[in-house]
Each structure stands twice: as structure tokens, then as C-alpha cells.
C-alpha positions as CSV (number, residue, x, y, z in Angstrom):
1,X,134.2,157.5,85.3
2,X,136.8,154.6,85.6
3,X,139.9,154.7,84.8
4,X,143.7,152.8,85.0
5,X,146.5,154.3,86.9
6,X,149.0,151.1,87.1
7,X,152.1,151.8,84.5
8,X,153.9,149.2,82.4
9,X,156.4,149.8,84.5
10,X,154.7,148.9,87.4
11,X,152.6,145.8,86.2
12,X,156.3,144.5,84.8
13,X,158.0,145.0,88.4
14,X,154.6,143.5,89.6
15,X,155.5,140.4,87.6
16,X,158.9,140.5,88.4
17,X,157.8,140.2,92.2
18,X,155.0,137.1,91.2
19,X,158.1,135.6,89.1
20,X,160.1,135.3,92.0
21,X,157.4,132.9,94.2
22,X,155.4,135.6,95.9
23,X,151.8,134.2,96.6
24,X,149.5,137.0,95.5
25,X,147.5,138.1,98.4
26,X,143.8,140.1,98.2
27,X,141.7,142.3,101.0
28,X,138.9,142.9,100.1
29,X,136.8,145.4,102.8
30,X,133.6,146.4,102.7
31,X,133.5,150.0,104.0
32,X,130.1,152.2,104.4
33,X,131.8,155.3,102.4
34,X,134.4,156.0,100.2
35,X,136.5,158.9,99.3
36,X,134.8,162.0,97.7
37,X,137.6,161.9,95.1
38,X,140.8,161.2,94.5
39,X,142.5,164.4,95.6
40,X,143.4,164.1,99.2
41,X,143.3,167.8,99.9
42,X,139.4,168.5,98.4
43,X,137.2,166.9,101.7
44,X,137.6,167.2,105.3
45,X,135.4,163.6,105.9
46,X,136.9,161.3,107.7
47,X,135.8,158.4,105.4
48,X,138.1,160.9,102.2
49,X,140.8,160.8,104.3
50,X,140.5,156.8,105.5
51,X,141.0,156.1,101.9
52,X,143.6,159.1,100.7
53,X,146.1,157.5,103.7
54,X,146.2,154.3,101.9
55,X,148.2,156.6,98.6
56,X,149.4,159.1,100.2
57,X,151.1,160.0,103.8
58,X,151.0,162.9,105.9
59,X,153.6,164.7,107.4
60,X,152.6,163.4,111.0
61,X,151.4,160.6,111.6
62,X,148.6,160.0,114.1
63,X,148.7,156.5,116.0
64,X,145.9,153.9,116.8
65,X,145.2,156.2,119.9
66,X,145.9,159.8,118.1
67,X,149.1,160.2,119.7
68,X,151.1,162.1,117.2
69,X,154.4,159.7,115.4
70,X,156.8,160.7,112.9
71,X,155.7,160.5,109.1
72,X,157.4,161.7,106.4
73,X,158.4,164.0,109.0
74,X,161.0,162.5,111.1
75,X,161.1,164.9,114.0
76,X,160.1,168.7,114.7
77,X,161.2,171.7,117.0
78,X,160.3,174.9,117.6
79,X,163.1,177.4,117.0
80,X,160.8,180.6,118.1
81,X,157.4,181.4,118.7
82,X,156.9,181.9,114.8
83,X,159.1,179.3,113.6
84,X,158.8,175.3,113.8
85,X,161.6,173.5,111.8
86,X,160.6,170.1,110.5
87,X,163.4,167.5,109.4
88,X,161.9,165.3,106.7
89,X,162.2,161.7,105.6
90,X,165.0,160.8,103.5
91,X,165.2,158.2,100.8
92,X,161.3,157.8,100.5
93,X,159.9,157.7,96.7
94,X,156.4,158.5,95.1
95,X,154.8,155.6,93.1
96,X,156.6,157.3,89.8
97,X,159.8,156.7,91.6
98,X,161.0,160.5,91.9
99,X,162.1,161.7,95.2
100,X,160.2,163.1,98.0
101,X,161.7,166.5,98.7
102,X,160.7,170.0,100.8
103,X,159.4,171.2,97.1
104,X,156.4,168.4,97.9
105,X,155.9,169.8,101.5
106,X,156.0,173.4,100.2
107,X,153.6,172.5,97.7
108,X,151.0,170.6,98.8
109,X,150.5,173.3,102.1
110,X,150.1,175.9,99.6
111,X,147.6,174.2,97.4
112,X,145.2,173.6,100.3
113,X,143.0,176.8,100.4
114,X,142.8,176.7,96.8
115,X,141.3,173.4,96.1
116,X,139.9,172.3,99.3
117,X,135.9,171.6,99.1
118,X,133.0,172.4,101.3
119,X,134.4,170.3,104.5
120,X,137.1,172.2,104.2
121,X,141.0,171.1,105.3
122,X,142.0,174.6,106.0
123,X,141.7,173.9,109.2
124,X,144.9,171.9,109.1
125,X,146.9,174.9,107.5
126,X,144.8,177.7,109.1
127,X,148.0,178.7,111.4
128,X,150.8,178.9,108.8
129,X,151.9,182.0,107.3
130,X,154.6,180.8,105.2
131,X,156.6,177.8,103.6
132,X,160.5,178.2,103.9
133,X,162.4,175.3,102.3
134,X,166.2,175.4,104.3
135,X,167.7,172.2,102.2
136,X,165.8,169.7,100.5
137,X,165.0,167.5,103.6
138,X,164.5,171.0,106.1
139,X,161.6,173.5,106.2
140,X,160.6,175.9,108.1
141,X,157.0,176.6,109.0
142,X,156.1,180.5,109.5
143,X,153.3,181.3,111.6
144,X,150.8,183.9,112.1
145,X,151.8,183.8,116.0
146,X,152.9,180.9,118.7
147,X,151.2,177.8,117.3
148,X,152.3,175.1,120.1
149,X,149.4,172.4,118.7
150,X,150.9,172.8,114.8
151,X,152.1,169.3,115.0
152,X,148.5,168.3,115.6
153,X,147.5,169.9,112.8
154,X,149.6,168.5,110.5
155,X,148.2,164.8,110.4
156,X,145.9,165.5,108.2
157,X,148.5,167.4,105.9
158,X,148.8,165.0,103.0
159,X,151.8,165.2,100.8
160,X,151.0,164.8,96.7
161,X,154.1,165.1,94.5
162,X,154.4,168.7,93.3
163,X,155.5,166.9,89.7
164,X,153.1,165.2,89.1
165,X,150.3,167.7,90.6
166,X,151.5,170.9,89.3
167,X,149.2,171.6,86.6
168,X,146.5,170.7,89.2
169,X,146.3,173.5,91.6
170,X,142.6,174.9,90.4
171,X,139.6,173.4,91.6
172,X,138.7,173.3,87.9
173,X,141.7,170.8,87.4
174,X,141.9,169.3,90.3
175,X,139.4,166.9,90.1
176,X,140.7,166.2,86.6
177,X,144.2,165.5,87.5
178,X,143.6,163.3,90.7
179,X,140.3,161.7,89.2
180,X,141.8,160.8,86.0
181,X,144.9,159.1,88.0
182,X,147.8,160.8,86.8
183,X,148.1,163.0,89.6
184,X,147.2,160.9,92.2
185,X,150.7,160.2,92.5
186,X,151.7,159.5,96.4
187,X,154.3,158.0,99.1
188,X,152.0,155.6,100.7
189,X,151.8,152.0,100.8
190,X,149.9,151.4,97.6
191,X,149.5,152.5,94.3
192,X,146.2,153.5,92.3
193,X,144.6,151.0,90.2
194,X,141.6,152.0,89.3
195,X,138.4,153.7,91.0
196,X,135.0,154.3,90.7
197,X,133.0,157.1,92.4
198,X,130.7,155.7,94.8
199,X,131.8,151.9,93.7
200,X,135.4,150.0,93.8
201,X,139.1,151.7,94.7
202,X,141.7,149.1,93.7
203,X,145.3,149.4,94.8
204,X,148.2,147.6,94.2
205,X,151.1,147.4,96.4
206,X,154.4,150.0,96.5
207,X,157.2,147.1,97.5
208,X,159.4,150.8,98.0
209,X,157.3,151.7,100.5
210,X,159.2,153.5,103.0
211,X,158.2,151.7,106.2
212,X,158.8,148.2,104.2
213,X,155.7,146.7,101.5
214,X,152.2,145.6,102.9
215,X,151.7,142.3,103.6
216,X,148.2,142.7,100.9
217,X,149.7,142.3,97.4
218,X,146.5,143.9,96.2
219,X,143.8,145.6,98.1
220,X,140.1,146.4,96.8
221,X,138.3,148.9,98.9
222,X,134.1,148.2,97.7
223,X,132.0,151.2,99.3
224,X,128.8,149.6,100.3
225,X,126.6,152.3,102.2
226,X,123.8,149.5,102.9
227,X,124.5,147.9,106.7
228,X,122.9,144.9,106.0
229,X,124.1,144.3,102.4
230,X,127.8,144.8,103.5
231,X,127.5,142.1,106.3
232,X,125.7,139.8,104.1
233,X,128.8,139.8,101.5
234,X,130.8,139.4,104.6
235,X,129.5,136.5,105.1
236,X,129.3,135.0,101.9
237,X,132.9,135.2,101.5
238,X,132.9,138.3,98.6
239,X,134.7,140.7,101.2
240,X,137.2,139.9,104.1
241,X,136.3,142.7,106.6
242,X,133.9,145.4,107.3
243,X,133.6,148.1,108.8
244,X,131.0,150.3,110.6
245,X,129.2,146.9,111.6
246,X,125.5,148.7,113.4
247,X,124.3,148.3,116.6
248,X,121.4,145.3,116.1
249,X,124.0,143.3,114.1
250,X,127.0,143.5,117.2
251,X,124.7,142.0,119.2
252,X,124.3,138.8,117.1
253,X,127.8,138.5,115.9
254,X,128.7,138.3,118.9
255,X,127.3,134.7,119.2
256,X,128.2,133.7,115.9
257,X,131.3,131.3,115.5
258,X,132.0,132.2,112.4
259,X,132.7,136.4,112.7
260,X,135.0,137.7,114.8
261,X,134.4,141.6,115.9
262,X,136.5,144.4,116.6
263,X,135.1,147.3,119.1
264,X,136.7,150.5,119.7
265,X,135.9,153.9,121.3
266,X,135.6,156.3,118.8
267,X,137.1,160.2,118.3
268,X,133.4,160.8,117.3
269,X,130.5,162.7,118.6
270,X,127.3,163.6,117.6
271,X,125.9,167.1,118.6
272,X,123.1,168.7,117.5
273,X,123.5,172.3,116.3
274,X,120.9,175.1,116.5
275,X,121.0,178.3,113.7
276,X,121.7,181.3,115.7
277,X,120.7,183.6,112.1
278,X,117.8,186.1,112.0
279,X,115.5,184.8,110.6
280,X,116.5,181.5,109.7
281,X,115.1,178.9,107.1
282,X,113.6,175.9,108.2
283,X,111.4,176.8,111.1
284,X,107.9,177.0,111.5
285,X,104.6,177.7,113.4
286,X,102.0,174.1,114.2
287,X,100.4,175.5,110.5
288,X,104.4,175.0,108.4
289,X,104.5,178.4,107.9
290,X,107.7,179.6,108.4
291,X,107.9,181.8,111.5
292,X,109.0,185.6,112.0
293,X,111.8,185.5,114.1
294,X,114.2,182.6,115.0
295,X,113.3,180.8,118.3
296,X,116.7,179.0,118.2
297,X,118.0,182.1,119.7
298,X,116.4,181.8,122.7
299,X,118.2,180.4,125.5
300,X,115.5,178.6,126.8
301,X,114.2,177.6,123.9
302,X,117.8,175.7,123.6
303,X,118.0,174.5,127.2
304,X,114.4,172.8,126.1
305,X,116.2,170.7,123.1
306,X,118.9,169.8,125.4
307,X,116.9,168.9,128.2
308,X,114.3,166.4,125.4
309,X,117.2,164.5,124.8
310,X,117.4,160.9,126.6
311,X,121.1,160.2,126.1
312,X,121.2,156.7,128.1
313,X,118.2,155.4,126.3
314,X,119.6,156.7,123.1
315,X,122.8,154.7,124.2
316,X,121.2,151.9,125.3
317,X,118.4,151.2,123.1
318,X,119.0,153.1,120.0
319,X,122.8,152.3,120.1
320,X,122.1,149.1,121.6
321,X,125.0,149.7,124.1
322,X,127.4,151.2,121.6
323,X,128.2,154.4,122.8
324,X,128.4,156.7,125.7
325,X,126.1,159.6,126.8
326,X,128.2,162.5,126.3
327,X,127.9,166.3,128.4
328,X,130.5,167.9,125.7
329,X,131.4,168.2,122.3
330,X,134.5,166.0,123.0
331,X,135.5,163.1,124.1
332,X,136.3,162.6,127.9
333,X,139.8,162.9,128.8
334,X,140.9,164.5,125.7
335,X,143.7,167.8,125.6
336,X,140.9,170.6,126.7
337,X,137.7,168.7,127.4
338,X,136.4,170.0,131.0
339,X,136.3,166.7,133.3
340,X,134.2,169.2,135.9
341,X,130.9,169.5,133.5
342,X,127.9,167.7,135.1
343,X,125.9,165.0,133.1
344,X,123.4,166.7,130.9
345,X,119.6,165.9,132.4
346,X,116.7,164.8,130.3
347,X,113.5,166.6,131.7
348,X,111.0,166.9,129.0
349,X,108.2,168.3,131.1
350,X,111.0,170.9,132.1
351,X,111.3,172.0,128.6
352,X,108.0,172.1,127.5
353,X,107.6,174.8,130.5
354,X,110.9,176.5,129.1
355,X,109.4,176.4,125.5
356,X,106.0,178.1,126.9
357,X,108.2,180.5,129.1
358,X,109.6,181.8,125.8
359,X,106.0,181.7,123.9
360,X,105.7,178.7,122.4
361,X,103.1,176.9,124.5
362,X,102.2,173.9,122.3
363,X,105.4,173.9,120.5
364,X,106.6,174.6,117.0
365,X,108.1,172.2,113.8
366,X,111.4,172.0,112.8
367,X,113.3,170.5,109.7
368,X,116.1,168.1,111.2
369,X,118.8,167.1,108.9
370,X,121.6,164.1,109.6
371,X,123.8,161.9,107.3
372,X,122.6,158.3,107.0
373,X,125.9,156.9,105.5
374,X,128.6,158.6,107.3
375,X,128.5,157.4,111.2
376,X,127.6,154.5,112.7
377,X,123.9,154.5,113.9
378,X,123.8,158.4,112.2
379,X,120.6,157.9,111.0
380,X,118.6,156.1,113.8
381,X,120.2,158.4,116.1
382,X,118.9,161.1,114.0
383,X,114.9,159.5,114.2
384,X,115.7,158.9,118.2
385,X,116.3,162.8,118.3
386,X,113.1,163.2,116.5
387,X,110.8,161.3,118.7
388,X,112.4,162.4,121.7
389,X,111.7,165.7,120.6
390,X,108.0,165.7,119.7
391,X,107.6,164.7,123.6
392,X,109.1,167.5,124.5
393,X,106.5,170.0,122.2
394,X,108.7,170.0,119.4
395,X,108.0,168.2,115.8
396,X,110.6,167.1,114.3
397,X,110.6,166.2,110.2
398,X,114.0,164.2,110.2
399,X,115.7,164.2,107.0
400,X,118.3,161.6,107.2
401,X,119.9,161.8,103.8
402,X,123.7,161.0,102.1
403,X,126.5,162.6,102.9
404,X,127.3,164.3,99.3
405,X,124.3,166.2,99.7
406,X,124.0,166.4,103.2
407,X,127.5,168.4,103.8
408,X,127.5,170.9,100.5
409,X,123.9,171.7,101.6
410,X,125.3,172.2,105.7
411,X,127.9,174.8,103.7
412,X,125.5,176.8,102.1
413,X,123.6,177.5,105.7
414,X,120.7,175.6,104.3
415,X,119.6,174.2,108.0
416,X,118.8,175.4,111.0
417,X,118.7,172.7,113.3
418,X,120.8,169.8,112.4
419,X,123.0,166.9,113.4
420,X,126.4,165.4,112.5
421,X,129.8,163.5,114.3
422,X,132.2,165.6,114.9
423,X,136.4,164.1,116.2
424,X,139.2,165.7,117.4
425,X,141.4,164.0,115.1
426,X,144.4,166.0,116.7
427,X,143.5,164.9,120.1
428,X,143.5,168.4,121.5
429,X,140.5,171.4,121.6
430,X,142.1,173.8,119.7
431,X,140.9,172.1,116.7
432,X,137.1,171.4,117.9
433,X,136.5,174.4,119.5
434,X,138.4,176.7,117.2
435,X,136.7,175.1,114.2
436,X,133.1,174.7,115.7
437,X,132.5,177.6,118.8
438,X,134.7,180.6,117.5
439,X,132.9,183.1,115.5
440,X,133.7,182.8,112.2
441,X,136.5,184.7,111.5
442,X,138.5,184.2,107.2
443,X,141.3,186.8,109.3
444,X,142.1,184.7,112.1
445,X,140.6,181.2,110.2
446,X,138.7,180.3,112.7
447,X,135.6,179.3,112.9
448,X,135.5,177.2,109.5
449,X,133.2,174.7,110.6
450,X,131.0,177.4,112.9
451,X,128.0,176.7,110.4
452,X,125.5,178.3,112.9
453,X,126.6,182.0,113.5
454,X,127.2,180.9,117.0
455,X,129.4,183.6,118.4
456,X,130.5,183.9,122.3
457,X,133.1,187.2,122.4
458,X,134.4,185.8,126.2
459,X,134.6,182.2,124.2
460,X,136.3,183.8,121.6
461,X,138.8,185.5,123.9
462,X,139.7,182.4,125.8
463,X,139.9,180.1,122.2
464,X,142.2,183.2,121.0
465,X,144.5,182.8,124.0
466,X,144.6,179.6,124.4
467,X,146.1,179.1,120.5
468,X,148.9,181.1,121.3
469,X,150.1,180.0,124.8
470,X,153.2,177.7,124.7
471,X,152.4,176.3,128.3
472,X,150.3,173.5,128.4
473,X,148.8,173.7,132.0
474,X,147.7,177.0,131.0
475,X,146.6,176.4,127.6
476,X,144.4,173.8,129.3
477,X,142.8,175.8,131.7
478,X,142.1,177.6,128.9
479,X,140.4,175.5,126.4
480,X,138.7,174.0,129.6
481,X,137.5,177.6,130.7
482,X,136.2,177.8,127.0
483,X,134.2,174.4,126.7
484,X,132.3,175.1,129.7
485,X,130.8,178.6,128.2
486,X,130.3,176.6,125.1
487,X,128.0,174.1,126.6
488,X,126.1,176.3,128.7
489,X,125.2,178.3,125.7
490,X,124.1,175.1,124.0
491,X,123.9,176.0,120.8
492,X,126.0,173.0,120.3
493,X,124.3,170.1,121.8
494,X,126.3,166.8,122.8
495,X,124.3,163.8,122.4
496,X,126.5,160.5,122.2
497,X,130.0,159.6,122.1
498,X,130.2,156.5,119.5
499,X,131.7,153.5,119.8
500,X,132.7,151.5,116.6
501,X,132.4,147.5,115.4
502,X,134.7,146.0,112.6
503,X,133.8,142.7,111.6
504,X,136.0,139.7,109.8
505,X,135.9,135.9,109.2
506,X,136.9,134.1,112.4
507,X,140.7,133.9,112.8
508,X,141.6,135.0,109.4
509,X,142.6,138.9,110.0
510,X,144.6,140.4,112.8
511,X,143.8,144.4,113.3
512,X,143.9,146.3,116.3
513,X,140.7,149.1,116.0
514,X,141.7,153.1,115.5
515,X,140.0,155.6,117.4
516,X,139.6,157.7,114.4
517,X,137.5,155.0,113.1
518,X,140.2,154.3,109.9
519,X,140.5,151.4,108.5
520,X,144.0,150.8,106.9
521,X,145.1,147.9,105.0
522,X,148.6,148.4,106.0
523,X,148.3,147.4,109.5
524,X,145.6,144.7,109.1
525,X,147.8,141.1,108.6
526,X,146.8,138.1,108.0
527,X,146.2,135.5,111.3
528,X,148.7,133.3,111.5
């Protein structure tokens, strides 16, 4: 489907702008994946939401480094442990040049668990309990108990125009309305011009952009899920920056005159994650017949995929150096990651003993599943995993496929062992570990992500307490008390904390890298 979004109105104000001596200016970026549709609130993916920031805004904003900024939100308070009053944004217009009000804010929280897909964005909305609009720039945010992180969660709480989107609140029509453009209606920096699934999203600048127009007139956003294809158009001129640039090609660029590089840690890690069901489906004996009860839920049997795991050579020589090893399911340093956890050990002799221990002398097969266009270096990680594996007793059928099947497949609990990247976009645990490690709980929403049945009642406890207590040193201690049950368990297995490589023509962008791996044509300018 392909379709035009850019009004008379527009294209004559457009015109207007050319009219006047403005030098029409193009990015073009080649970026691995591309939004899942139009409608900001349907997918959870980081590569949905890299594109749904360039139409629409959120509430909060998060910064190059995940600290949290005001958005359309211009501050916030808590007035009780139930109550947080946020004062919005005045004078800020969507593309149709109506005004952004507390109706949009209302709206757009309330449409979430409605519409939202299988990587769900309830997670973002999970503590609210209710929407009270004070005055058209004041609302007042209900929760089901102290919510001290709610900020957090609110930078991924995009805001679509409850005019424009109102007949779009079903996940029948919600596709519809966004896909077809004419609810896809935002605040951001640029307007929709066209876009074709798994092909080109055009945009065209908003010059009422609240925080002043973009310096790109135009900006054309060509998914290209091929490493090697998207660097070659790099350089050949056809795009003006990639992203995502792979580990083998780093290493060359970094000697070629002509490309300069980007590098940046990354809020992503990738942790393997073991089915904790009775039975469970893609397990079997050295014949591939499925077996009779689930060895995934035997603690040694999970010490033994931990321990088969290499993570400096899998840094080193599948990453190529781009990465770190990683001995927890976030990144080091972060709000609630436990700086006392020891490295995790590779001893593959010690977990073939640990797999005959539990009665599996010569091993058994698995099914592993990964993305191989979502992550940088997903999919070799993936086959590293594999081979380090089958020295361990284990053999490993890797199954490295897209993300669009990969993820609605992961929701249906078609896995048992499988691997994916995983960031704390807020910057603090509650959103990891609530989301990942607590049983899975539609009451309490937690859990959303838990796609494993792993459940941990003392981990539960501690996540539970940690949600609702104001203090931070204590809420800390909590999260940190929490991560360190979580790991020994190991049903969620850290293996590497990426790093990330944007690429561009020498001297002819200037970008500083995000650690949410987004890239954003508003704050890329041209050199010079």
C-alpha cells in the first residue's frame, strides 16, 4: 500500500517557503528496519518507535544518554502518592494545525491497551489508573499506587491528535486510519508524505514545529535490512547516513577516508531465555523426537547454557570488538543493575557434567530462534550461541529469521529457547525487570514481556516493593536485591552488551550517537 498524506495546504505553504529563497535540503538514511506501521501506539520495537518520533512526540522526552527532558510536557510533580500533575506545552500545533490540548494526552493513554500489538506498549501505561484533565494544559495522572519511575514510563507515551484519530481506536481501524495517512496526524518535526511497508517513509518538514523547523526540508527514511547492500548505497552516494553499520565493516571504515563513523554504547542486550512450561515445544531427544518433560527447568541444566557461552570471544571475534560481555540483563551502571554480580564463567566441560548430572549424558537438541534484522550482529550472535553450545553437548538448530515473524511467533509461546535485545529505554529496572522477571501478572501488569513462565515469588516480592517505594536508595537496594535472584536462576541469560556504528560521507553530517540506538533527523545537521 502507498499512499499521499501532504495537503494542498501544505505543499502551497511548502512553496511559499521555496518562494522565499530557501535551498531545499534532502537526508536520505539507510536504516536496517522500519516502523511496523504507522500507528505509534501498535509495536513496542525500538526500530517502530525510531521512526514514530520523527511525527509524533512523547510526553517526555528521553535525551542522547536517556536522561528524562521535558516534551510536550513541560514539567511534572507529584501531589500524592496516587497523583502526578503534569503541566503541558502551550502553543504547540499538530500537522493539521489544530491545537495540542489535555483531550490529546487523555486520549492517546487511553487508546493504548486497545490497539497495541504483540510487543506490546502497555508497559508504558501499565501503572495508570486514570486520566483527569484539570484545564486544557493540566492533567492529572491516577495511579494504581506510588509510581515514583512514571516519568520514565512516559517516553515512550506518544501523543496522536484525538481529532484526527478518533474513529481509530479498534485494532480493526487502526491500521486503517494511520496506514492510510489521515490519522497519522502528529506534533513532531515532520509531516507524512508517503510510505511503504518494508520500503520508503518520506517526510516533509513542519516549519511550526514547536522546538523551531529541522534543518532537513525533506527527509526519506529507505529500510534496507541487507548490511552490505545499505553500505554499498552509502557509498555510492544514493543515501547520506546509515545506521547499524556490522562489526566486519567498522573495522574497514575505519581506514577509509572517505566514511566517517559514529560509535556508541548501546541501551541494548542480548539474553538468551529458557521456557520454564511443562512440557514445552521445541525440545528434543539426539533422535528429534520431542522429549517428555522440559529439561529447561532444571537448574543445572540452565547453569550448563550459561556456563557454554564464551562472552569475550563472542565480543571479540563474533562482535569484532563491538560490545561488552555482560553478567546481567542490563547495562552496567544503570538505576537497579547490581554492580556486586561477578563475571559469568564459560566452562563447557563444567556443563556437560551439569547436563549428565541431570540425565542428559550426551546431550539433547534444541530449536534456537533470534531476529536477523533487528540488532546489530543479532544474527551471528545467534550462530556463535549455536556453536558454542554444541561444545557444550547441546545441538543447537539456529533459526535466525525477521523480526515480523520472529516477535508475533515469541507472543504466541512458540519457542522454548530463544534470543533477543532487550533496553531499558527508561534508564531504570523497574521497567526490565517488571516487564521480563515478574510472573506474569494482566492484575498488576506485570510481566508483559515474561514470555517464558519464569516466576520467582521472593523476585516478585522485591519487584512489587520496589514499584511502590518513593525513596530511591531504597528502591535501589531493591531492584538490586531483585537482579541478583534473577541471574542466579538463569532463566534469563545475559550474553553481550552492544555497542552501535552509524556511518556518513566524510565531513558532510554532524550527529552525536543515542544510546537507544535512534536515529533522528532532527538532531543530525549538516557540517559546516
Amino acid at each position: 500500500m502507498r499512499f499521499k498524506a501532504l495537503s494542498t495546504v501544505a505543499a502551497a505553504a511548502l512553496a511559499a517557503v521555496l518562494g522565499a529563497g530557501a535551498v531545499a535540503q534532502t537526508l536520505t538514511v539507510g536504516v536496517r528496519g522500519g516502523p511496523e506501521s504507522l500507528d505509534p501506539h501498535y509495536s513496542a520495537l525500538g526500530t517502530h518507535a525510531d521512526a514514530a518520533k520523527h511525527i509524533f512526540d512523547t510526553l517526555v522526552w528521553s535525551g542522547d544518554d536517556l536522561q528524562i527532558e521535558p516534551g510536550l510536557a513541560e514539567s511534572w510533580r507529584p501531589l500524592d502518592d496516587t497523583t502526578w500533575e503534569f503541566k503541558l506545552r502551550q502553543g504547540v500545533k499538530f500537522h493539521d494545525g489544530s491545537d495540542f490540548t489535555a483531550e490529546d494526552v487523555k486520549f492517546s493513554i487511553e487508546r493504548i491497551p486497545v490497539v497495541t500489538g504483540p510487543t506490546t506498549l502497555l508497559i508504558y501505561v501499565r501503572r495508570v489508573k486514570e486520566v483527569v484533565i484539570v484545564d486544557p494544559h493540566t492533567v492529572h495522572i491516577k495511579t494504581d499506587g506510588p509510581a515514583a519511575t512514571l516519568p520514565n514510563d512516559f517516553v515512550r507515551l506518544f501523543i496522536v491528535s484525538h481529532q484526527a484519530a478518533k474513529d481509530f481506536s479498534t485494532k480493526e481501524t487502526a491500521a486503517e486510519g494511520f496506514n492510510s495517512g489521515k490519522a497519522a496526524i502528529g506534533t513532531g518535526p515532520f509531516k507524512l508524505v508517503s510510505w511503504e511497508p518494508k520500503g520508503d517513509l518520506v517526510l516533509e518538514r513542519f516549519d511550526a514545529y514547536w522546538r523551531g523547523p529541522a534543518h532537513w526540508q525533506r527527509v526519506v527514511r529507505k529500510e534496507m535490512p541487507n548490511d552490505s547492500a545499505r553500505l554499498a548505497a552509502l557509498k555510492a552516494g544514493q543515501v547520506d547516513l546509515v545506521n547499524y553499520v556490522s562489526s566486519a565493516d567498522w573495522l574497514s571504515l575505519r581506514n577509509d577516508a572517505r566514511i566517517e563513523t559514529f560509535l556508541a554504547n548501546s541501551v541494548y542486550v542480548m539474553n538468551l531465555q529458557l521456557d520454564q512450561r511443562e512440557p514445552t515445544p521445541r525440545v528434543y531427544d539426539l533422535a528429534g523426537n520431542p522429549l517428555a518433560k522440559n529439561p529447561l527447568r532444571d537448574p543445572r541444566v540452565r547453569e550448563a547454557f550459561d556456563l557454554a557461552i564464551d562472552r569475550q570471544v563472542m565480543v571479540d571475534v563474533v562482535l569484532e570488538g563491538l560490545g561488552r560481555p555482560a553478567n546481567q540483563i542490563m547495562p552496567a551502571g544503570f538505576f537497579g543493575s547490581n554492580p556486586r554480580l561477578p563475571e559469568r564463567q564459560h566452562d563447557p566441560k563444567r556443563a556437560r557434567a551439569l547436563l549428565a548430572e541431570a540425565g542428559y549424558p550426551d546431550g539433547f537438541k534444541i530449536d534456537l530462534f533470534c531476529t536477523a534484522d533487528r540488532l546489530p550482529g543479532d544474527a551471528a550472535i545467534c550462530q556463535g550461541l549455536g556453536q558454542m553450545f554444541a561444545q557444550a553437548g547441546i545441538q543447537a538448530n539456529v533459526n535466525a529469521i525477521t523480526r515480523t515473524v520472529y516477535f508475533p511467533a515469541q507472543a504466541k509461546g512458540e519457542y522454548s529457547v530463544f534470543m533477543n535485545g532487550w533496553g531499558t529505554l527508561t534508564g531504570e529496572a523497574s521497567y526490565t525487570l517488571g516487564s521480563l522477571a515478574h510472573t506474569k501478572d494482566e492484575t498488576l501488569k506485570l510481566g508483559a514481556f515474561n514470555r517464558i513462565a519464569y516466576s520467582n515469588p521472593e523476585v516478585d516480592a522485591l519487584l512489587q516493593a520496589a514499584i511502590k517505594e518513593i525513596d530511591d536508595t531504597k528502591r535501589r537496594a531493591l531492584f538490586e536485591d531483585a537482579m541478583a535472584l534473577i541471574m542466579a536462576d538463569r532463566a534469563l541469560v545475559p550474553i553481550v552488551n552492544l555497542q552501535t556504528v552509524w556511518a556518513a560521507a566524510k565531513g558532510k553530517l554532524k550527529m552525536t550517537p543515542r544510546v537507544d540506538e535512534d536515529t533522528l533527523a532532527y538532531f543530525i545537521r549538516p557540517a559546516g
